[in-house]
Backbone as CSV, one residue per row, in Angstrom:
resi,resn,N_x,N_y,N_z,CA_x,CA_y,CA_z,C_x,C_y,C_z
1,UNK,0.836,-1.197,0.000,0.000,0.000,0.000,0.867,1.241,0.000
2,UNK,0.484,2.082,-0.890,1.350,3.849,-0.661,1.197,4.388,0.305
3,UNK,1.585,4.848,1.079,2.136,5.717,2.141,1.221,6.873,1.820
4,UNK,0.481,7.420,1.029,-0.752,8.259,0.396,-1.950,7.716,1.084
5,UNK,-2.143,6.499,0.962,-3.405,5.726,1.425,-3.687,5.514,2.936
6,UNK,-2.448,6.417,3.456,-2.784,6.022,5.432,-3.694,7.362,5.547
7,UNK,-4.223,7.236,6.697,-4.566,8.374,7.125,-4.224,9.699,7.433
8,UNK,-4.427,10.229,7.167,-2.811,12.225,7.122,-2.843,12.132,8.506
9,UNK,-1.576,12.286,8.494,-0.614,13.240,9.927,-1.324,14.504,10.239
10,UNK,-1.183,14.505,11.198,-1.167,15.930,11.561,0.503,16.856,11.427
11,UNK,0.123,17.615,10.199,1.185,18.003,9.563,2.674,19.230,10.526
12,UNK,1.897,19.549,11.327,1.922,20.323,12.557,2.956,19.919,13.547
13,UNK,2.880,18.380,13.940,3.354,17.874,14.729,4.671,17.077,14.612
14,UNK,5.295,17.604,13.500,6.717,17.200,13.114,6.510,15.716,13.241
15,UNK,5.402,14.872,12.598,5.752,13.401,12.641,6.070,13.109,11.219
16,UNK,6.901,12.007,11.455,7.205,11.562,10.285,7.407,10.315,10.300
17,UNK,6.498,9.704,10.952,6.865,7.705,10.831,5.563,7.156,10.449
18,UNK,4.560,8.492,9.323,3.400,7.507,9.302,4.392,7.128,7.737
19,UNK,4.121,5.651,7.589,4.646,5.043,6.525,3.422,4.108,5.980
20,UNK,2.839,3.350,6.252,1.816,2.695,5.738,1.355,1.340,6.477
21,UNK,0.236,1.417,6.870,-0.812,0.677,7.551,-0.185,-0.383,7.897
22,UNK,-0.189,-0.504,9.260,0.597,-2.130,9.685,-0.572,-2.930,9.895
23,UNK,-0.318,-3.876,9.470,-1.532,-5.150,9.058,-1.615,-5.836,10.932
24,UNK,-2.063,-5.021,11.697,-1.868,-5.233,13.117,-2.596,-6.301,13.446
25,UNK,-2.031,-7.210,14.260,-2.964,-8.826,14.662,-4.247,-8.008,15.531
26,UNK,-5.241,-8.814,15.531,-6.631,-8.152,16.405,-5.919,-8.295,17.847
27,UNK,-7.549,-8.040,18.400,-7.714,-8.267,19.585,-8.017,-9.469,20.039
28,UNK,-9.229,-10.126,19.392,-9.902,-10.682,19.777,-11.695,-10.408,20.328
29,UNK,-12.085,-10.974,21.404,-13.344,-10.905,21.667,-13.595,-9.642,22.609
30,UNK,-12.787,-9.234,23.209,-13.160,-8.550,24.226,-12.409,-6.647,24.439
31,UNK,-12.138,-6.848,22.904,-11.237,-5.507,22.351,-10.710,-4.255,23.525
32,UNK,-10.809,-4.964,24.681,-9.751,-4.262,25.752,-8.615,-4.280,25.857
33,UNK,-8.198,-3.625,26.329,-6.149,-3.250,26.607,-5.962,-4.840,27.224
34,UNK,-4.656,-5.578,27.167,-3.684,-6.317,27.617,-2.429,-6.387,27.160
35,UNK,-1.694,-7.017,28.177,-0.039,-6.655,27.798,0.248,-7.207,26.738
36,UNK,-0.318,-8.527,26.684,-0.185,-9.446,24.786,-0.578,-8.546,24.159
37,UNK,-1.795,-8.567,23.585,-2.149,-7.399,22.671,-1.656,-6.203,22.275
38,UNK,-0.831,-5.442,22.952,-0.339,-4.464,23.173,1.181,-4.670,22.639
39,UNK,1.834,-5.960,23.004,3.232,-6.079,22.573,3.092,-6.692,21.209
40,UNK,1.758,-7.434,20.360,1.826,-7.988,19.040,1.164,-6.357,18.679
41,UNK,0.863,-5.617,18.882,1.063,-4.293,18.429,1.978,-3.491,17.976
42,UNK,2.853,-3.672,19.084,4.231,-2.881,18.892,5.100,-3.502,18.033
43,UNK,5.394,-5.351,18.190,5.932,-5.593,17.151,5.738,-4.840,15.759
44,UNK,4.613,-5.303,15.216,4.011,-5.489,14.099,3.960,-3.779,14.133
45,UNK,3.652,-2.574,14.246,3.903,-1.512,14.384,4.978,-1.078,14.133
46,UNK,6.140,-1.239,14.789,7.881,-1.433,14.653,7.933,-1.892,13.019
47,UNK,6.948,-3.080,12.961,7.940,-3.479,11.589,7.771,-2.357,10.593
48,UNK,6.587,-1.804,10.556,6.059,-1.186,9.601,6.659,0.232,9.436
49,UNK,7.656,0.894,10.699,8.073,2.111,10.700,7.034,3.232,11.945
50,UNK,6.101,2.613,12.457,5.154,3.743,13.115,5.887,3.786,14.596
51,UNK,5.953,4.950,15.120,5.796,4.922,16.676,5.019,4.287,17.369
52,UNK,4.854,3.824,18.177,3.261,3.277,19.063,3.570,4.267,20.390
53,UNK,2.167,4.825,20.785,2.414,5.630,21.621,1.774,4.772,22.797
54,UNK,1.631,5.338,24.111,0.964,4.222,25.213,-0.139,4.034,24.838
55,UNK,-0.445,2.900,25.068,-2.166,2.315,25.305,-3.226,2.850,25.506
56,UNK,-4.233,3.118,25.127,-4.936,4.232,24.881,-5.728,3.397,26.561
57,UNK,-7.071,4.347,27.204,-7.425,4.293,28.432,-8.925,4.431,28.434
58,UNK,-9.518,4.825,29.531,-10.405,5.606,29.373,-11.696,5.256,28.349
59,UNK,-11.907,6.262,27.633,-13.132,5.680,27.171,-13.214,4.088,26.108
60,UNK,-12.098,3.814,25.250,-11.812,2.923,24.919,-11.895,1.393,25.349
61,UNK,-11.335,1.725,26.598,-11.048,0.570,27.769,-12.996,-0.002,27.670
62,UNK,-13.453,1.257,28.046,-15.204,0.923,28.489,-15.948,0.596,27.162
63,UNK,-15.655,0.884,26.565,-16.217,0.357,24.770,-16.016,-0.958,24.433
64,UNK,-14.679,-1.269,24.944,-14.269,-2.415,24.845,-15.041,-3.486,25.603
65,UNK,-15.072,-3.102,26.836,-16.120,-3.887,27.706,-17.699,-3.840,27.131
66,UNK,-17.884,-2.934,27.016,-19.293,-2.759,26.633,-19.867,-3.894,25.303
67,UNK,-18.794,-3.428,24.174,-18.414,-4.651,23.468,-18.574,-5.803,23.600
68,UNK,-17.777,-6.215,24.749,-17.862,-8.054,24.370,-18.965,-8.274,25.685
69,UNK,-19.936,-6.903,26.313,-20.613,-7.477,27.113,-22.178,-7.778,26.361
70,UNK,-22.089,-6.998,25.671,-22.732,-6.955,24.175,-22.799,-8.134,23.182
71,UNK,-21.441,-8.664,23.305,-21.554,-10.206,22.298,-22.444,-10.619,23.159
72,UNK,-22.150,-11.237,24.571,-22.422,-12.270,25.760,-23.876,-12.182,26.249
73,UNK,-24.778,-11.394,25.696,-25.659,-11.036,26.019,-26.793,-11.632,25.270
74,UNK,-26.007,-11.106,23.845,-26.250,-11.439,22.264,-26.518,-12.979,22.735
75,UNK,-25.152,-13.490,22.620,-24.775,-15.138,22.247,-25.187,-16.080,23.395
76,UNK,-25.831,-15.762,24.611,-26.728,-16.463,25.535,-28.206,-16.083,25.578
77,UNK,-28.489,-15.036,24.715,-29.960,-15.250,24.432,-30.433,-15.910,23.591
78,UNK,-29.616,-15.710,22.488,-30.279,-16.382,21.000,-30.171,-17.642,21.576
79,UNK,-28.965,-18.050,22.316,-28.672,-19.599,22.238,-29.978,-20.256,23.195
80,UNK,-30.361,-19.583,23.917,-32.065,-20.111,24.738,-33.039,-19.669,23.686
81,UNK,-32.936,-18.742,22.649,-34.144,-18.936,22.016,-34.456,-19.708,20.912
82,UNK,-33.410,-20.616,20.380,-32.960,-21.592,19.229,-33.268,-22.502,20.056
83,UNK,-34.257,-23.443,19.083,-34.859,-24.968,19.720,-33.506,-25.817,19.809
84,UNK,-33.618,-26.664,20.704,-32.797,-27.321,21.368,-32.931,-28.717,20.616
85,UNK,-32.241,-28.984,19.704,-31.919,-30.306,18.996,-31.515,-31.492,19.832
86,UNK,-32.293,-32.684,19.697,-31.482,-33.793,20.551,-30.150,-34.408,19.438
87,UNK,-30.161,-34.483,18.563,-28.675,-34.759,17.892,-27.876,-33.835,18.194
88,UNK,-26.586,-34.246,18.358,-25.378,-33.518,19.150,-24.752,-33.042,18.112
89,UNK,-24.868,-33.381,16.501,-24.331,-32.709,15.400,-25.118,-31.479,15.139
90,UNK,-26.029,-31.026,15.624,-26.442,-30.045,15.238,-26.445,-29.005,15.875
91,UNK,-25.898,-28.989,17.712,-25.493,-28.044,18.258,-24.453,-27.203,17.911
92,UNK,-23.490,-27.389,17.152,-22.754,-26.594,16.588,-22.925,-24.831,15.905
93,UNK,-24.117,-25.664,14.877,-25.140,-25.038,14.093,-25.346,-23.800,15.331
94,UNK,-26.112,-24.367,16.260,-26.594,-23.251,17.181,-25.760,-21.983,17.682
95,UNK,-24.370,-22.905,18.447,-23.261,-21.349,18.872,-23.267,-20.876,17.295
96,UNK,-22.920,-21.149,16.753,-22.224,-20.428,15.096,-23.619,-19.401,14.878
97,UNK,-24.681,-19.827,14.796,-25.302,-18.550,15.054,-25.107,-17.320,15.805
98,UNK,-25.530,-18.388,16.875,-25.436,-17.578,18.372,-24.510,-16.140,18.186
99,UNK,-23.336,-16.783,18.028,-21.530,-16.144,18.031,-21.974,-14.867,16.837
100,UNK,-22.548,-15.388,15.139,-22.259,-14.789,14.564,-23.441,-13.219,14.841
101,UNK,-24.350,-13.761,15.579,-25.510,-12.709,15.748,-24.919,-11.764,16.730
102,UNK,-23.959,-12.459,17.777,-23.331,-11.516,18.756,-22.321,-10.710,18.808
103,UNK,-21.320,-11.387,17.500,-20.566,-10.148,16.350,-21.141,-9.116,16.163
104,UNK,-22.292,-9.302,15.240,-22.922,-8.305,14.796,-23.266,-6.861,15.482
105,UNK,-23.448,-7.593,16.419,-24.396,-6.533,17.468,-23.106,-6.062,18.372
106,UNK,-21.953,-6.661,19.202,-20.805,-6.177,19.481,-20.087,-5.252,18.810
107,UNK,-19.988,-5.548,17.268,-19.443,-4.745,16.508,-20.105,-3.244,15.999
108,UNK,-20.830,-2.941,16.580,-21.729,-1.706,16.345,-21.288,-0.725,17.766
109,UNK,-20.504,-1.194,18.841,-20.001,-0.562,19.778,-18.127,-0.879,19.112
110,UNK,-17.826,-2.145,19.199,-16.051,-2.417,19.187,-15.606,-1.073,18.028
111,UNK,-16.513,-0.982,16.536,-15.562,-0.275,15.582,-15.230,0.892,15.682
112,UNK,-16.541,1.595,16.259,-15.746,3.327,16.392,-14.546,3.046,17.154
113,UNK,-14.542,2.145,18.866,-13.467,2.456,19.449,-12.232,2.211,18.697
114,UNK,-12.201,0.957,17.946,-10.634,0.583,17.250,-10.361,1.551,15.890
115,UNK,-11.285,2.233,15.361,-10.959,3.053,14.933,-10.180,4.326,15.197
116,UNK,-10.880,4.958,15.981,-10.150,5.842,16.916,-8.736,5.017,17.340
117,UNK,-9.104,4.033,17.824,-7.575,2.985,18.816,-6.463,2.960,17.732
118,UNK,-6.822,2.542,16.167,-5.568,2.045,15.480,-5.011,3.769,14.832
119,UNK,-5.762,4.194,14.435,-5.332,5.513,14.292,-4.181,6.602,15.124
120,UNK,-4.911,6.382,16.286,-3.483,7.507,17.402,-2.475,6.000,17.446
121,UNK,-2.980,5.048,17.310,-1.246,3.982,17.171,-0.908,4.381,16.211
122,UNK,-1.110,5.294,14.871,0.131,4.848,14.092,0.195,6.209,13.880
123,UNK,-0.513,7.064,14.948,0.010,8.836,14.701,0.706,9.131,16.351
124,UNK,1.829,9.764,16.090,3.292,10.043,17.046,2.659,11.344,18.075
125,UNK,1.607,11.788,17.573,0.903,12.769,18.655,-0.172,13.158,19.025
126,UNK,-1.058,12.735,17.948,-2.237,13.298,18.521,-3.146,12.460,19.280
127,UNK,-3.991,13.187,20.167,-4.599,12.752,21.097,-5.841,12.313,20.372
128,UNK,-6.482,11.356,21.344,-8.158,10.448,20.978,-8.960,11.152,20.766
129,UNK,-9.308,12.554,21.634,-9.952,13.798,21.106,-9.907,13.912,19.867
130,UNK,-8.633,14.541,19.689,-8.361,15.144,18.296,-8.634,14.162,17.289
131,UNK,-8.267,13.206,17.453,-8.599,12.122,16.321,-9.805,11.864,16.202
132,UNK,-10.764,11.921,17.284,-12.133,11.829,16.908,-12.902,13.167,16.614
133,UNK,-12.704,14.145,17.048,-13.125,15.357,16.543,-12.719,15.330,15.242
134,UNK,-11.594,14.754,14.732,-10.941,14.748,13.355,-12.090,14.093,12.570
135,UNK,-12.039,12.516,12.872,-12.512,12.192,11.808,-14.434,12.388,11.634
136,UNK,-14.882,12.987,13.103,-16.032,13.491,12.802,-16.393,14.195,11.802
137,UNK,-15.322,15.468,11.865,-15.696,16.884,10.976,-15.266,15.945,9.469
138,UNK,-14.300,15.122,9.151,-14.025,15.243,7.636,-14.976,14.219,7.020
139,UNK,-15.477,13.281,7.841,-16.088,12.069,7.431,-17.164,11.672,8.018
140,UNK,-17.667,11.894,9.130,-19.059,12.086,9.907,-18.825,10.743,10.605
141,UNK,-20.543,10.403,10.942,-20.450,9.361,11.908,-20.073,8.174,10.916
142,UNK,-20.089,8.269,9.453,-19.832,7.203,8.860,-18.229,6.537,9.217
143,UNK,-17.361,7.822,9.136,-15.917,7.444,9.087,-15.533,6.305,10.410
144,UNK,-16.547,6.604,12.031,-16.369,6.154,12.812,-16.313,4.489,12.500
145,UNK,-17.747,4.275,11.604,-17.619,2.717,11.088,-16.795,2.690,9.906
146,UNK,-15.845,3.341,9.350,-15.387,2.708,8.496,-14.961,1.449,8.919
147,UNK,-14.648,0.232,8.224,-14.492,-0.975,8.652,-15.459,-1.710,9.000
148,UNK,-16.934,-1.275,9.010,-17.268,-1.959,9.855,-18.287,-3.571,9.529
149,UNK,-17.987,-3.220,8.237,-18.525,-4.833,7.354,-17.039,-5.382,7.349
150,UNK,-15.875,-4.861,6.739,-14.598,-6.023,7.050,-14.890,-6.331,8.741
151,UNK,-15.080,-5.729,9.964,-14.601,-6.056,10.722,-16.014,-7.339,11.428
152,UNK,-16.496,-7.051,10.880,-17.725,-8.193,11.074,-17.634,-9.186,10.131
153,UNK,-16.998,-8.721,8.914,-17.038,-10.312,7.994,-15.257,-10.942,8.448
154,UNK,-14.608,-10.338,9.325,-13.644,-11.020,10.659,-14.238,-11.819,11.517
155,UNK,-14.593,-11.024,12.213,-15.511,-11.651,13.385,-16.090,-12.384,13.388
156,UNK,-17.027,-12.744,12.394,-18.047,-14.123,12.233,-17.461,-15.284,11.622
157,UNK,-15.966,-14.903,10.486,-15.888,-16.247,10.952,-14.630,-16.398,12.140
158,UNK,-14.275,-15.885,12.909,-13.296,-15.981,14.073,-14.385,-17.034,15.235
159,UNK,-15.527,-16.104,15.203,-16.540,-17.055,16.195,-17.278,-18.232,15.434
160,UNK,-17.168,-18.161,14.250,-17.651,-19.770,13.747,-16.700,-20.833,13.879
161,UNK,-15.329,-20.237,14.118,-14.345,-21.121,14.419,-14.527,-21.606,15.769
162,UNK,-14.672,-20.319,16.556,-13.726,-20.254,18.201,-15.020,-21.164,18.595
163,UNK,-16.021,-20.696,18.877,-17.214,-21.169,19.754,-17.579,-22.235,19.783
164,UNK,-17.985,-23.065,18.646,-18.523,-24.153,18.200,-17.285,-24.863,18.899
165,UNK,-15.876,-24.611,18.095,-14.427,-25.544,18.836,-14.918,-25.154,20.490
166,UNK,-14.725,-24.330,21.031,-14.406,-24.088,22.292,-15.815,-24.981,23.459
167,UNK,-16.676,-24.602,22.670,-18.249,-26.066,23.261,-17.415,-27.403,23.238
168,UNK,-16.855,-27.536,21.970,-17.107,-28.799,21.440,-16.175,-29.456,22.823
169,UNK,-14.972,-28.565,22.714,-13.539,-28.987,23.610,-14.180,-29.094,24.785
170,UNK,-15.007,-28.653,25.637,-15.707,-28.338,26.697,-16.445,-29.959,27.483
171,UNK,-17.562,-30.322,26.130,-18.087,-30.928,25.867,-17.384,-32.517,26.130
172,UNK,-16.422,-32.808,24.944,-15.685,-33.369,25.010,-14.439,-33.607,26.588
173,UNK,-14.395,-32.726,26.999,-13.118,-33.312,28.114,-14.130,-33.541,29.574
174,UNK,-15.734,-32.858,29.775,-16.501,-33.510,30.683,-17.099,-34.526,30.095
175,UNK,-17.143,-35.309,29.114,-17.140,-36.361,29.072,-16.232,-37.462,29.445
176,UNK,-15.035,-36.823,29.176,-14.117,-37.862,29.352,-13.885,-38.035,30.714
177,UNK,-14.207,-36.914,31.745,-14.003,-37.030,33.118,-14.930,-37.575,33.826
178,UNK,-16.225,-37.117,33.285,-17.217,-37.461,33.974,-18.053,-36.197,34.411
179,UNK,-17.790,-35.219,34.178,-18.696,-34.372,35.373,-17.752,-33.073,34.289
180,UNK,-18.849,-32.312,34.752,-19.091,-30.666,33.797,-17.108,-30.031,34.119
181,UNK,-17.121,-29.497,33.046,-15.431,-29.414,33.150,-15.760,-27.476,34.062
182,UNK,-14.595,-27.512,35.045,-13.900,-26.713,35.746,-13.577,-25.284,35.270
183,UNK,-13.696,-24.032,35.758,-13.552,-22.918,34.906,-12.392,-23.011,33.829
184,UNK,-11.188,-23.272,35.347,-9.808,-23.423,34.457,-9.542,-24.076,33.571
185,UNK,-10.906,-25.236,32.909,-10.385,-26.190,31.912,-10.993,-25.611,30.695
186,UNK,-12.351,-24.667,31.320,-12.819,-24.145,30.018,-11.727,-22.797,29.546
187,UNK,-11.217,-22.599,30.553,-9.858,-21.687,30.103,-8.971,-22.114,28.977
188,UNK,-8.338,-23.383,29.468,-7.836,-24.036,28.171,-7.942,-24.665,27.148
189,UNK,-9.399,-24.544,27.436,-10.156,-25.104,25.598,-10.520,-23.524,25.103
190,UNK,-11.042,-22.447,25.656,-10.909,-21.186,25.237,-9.555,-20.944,24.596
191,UNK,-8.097,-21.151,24.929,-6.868,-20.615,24.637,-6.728,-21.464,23.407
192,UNK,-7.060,-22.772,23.456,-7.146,-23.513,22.045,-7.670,-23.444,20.942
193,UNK,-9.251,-23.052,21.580,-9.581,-22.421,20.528,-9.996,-20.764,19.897
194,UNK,-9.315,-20.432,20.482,-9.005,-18.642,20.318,-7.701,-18.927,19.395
195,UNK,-6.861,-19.434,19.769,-5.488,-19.473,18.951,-5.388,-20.319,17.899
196,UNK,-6.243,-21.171,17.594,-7.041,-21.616,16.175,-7.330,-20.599,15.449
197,UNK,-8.483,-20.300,15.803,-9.334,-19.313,14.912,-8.334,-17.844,14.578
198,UNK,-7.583,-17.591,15.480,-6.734,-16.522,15.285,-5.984,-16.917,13.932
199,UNK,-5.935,-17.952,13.838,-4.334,-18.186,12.861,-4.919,-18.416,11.728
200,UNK,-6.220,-18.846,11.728,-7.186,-18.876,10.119,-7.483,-17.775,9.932
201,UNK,-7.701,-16.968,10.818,-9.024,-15.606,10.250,-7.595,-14.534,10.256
202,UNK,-6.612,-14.549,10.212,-5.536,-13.498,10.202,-5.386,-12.369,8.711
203,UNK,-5.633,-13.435,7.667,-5.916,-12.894,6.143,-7.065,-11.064,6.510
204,UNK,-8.123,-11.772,7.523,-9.082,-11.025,7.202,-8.910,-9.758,7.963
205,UNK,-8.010,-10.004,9.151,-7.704,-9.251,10.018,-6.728,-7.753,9.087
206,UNK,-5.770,-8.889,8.585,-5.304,-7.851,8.072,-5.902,-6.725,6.783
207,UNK,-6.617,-7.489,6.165,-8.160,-6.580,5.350,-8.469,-5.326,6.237
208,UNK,-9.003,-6.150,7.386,-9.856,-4.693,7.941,-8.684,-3.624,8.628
209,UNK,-7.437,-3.844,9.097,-6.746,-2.776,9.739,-6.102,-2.041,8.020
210,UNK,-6.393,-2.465,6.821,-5.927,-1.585,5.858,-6.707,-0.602,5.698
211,UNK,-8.424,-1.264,5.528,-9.340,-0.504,5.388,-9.578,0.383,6.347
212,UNK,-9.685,0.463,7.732,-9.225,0.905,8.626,-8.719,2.482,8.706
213,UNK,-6.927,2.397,8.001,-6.462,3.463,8.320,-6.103,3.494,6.660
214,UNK,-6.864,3.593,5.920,-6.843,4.235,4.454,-7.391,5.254,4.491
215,UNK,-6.892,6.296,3.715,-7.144,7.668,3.608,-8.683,7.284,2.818
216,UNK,-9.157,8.510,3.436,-10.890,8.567,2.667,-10.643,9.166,0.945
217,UNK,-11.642,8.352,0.423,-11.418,8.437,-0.769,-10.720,7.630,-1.503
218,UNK,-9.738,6.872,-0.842,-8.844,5.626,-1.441,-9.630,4.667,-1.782
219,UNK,-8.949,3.910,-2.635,-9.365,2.045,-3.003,-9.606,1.231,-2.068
220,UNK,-8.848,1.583,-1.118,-8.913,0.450,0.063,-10.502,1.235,1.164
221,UNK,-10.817,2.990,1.066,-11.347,3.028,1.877,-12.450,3.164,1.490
222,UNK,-13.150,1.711,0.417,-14.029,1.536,0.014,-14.766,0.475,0.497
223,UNK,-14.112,-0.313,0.924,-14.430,-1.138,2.409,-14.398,-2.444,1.792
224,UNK,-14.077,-2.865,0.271,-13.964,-3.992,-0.364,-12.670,-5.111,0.149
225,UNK,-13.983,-6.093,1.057,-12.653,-7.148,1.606,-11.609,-7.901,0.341
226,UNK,-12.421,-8.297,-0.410,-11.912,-9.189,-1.394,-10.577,-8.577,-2.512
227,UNK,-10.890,-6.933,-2.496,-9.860,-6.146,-3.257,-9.058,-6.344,-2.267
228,UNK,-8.917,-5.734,-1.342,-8.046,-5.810,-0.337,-7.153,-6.813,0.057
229,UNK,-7.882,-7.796,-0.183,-6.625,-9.123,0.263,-6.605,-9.604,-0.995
230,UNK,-6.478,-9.457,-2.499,-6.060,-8.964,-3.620,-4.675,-8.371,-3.785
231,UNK,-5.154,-7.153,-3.070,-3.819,-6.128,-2.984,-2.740,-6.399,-2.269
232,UNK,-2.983,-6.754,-1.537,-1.945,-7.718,-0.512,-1.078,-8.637,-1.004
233,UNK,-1.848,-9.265,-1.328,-1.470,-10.995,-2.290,-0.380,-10.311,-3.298
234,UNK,-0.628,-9.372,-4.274,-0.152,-9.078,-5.679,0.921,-8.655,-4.711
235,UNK,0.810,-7.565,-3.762,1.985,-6.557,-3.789,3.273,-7.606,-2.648
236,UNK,2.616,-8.726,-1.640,3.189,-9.043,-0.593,3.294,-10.441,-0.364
237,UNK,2.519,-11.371,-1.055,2.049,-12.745,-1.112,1.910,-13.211,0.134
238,UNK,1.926,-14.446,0.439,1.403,-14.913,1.332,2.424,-14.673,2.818
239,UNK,3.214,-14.173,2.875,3.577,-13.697,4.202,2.726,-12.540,4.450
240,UNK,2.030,-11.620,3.520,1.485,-10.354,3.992,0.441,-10.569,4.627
241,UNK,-0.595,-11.860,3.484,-1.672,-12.039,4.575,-1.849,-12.785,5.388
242,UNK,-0.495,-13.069,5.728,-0.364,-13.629,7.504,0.354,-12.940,8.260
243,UNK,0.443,-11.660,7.837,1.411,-10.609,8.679,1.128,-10.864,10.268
244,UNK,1.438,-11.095,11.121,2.052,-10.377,12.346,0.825,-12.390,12.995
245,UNK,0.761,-13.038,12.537,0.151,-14.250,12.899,0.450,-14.931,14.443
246,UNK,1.853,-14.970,14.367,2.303,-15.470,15.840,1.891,-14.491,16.767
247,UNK,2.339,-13.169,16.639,1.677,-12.435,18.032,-0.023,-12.325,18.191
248,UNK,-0.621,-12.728,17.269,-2.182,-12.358,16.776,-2.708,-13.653,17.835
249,UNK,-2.256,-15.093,17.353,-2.295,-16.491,18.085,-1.962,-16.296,19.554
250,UNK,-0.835,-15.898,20.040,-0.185,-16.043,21.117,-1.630,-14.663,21.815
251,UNK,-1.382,-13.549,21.258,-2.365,-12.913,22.120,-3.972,-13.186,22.511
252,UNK,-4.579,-13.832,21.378,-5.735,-14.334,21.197,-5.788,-15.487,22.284
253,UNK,-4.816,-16.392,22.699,-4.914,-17.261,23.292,-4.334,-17.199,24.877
254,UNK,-4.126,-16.379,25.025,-3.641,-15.772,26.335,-5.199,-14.763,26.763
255,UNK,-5.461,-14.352,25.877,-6.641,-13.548,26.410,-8.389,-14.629,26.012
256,UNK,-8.607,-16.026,25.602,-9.418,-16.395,25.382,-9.634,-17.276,26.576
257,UNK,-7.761,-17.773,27.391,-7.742,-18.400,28.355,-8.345,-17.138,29.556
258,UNK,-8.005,-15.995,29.618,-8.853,-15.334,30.679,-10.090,-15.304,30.542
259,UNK,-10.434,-14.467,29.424,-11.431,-13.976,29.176,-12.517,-14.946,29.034
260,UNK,-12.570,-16.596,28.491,-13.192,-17.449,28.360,-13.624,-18.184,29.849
261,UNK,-12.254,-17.918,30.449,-12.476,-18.917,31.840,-12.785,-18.075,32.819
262,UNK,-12.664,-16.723,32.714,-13.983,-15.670,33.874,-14.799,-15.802,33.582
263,UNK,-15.063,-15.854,32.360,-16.714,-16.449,32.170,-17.297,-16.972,32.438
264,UNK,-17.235,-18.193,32.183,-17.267,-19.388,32.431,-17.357,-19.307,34.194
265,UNK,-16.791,-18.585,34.800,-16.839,-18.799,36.191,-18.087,-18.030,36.844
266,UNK,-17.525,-16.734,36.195,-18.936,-15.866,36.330,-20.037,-16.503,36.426
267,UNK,-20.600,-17.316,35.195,-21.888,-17.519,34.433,-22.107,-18.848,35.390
268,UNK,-20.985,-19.803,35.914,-21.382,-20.744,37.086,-21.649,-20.427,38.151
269,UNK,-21.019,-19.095,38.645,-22.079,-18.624,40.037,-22.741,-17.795,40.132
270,UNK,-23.199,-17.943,38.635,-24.628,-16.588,38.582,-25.919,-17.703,38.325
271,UNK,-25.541,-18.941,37.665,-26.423,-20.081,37.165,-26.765,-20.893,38.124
């Protein structure tokens, strides 16, 4: 991608390391700050030439939550309002809904924040304010979703992967024991299957952080997944659209083992 196609500097602020869109590994489910996330940032940031400035706080942090409290809300209602199949092949079917309906609806809070979020990462000064007052005035509330069909046609299949695996693993190891598996075990079928799905859906990841921080008006900030990992392919081949994969896996699965197995704990002494 040209170095034209990022988002403008603030010309003002003597930066000069915007170079062009680092194909940054996600978050994951719960698009809050952690130290993984944060260091497959900086890598993958570093490679590309950008500064990374600290971790953004504050309202972000709560979007983020709001976010994946938003999937969980989503993906345990539908899943009680979907008839309950006695064949065990067809529960699958059910989370993969479930998951993909709770994308949907998560992602209508997660994109403004990572918008705003990937933006002051790859600008050396300006503040979350400014960047959102920014892209209000030039682009409206639309600019806030830019991304926001790549970042849902991510997401759904990340959770058609993760969920269905992460039941299944669940499923599977209280059987083998005998008795309903332990937060900490649904922790490590969460980390298994978070760091699965991370390492398939990475192509798409990197789609949406181009589209993302493409200048308005560009090719890319037309929101076309399929051009996009096109463009990639021609200009970068297949290392591009697995850019930054190991830290994407490693973080995804460090945060699916928390984030899956508070759950999971939560939801047993609330049930």
């Amino acid at each position: 991608m040209r170095s034209e196609d990022t988002f403008p500097p603030d010309r003002g602020s003597g930066a000069a390391t915007w170079l062009r869109p680092c194909a940054r590994p996600g978050h994951g489910q719960s698009g809050g700050f952690s130290p993984v996330p944060w260091c497959a940032e900086l890598v993958c940031a570093a490679s590309c030439g950008h500064r990374v400035p600290p971790p953004l706080h504050g309202a972000a942090r709560v979007l983020g939550g709001l976010g994946a409290a938003a999937f969980f809300i989503t993906y345990e209602n539908v899943k009680s309002m979907l008839p309950h199949s006695s064949t065990p092949y067809l529960t699958p079917a059910t989370h993969m809904v479930a998951a993909s309906l709770g994308e949907v609806v998560a992602c209508l809070i997660r994109v403004p924040s990572e918008v705003v979020k990937q933006r002051a990462q790859v600008s050396s000064s300006s503040s979350t304010l400014r960047i959102l007052s920014h892209t209000l005035y030039h682009e409206g509330i639309q600019g806030l979703y830019r991304g926001y069909k790549s970042t849902v046609l991510r997401e759904i299949p990340f959770s058609l992967v993760q969920f269905p695996l992460w039941e299944s693993l669940k499923d599977l190891w209280s059987w083998k024991q005998g008795h309903v598996v332990d937060s900490w075990q649904s922790a490590v079928c969460g980390a298994f299957a978070g760091g699965f799905a991370a390492a398939v859906t990475t192509p798409l990841d990197v789609a949406k952080t181009r589209i993302m921080l493409a200048k308005a008006g560009s090719s890319n900030a037309s929101g076309n997944v399929l051009a996009t990992l096109g463009d990639v392919w021609r200009t970068q081949g297949l290392s591009g659209l697995f850019a930054g994969v190991v830290p994407r896996m490693a973080a995804i699965s460090l945060g699916g083992f928390i984030f899956l197995g508070t759950y999971e704990k939560t939801r047993q002494l609330l049930l």
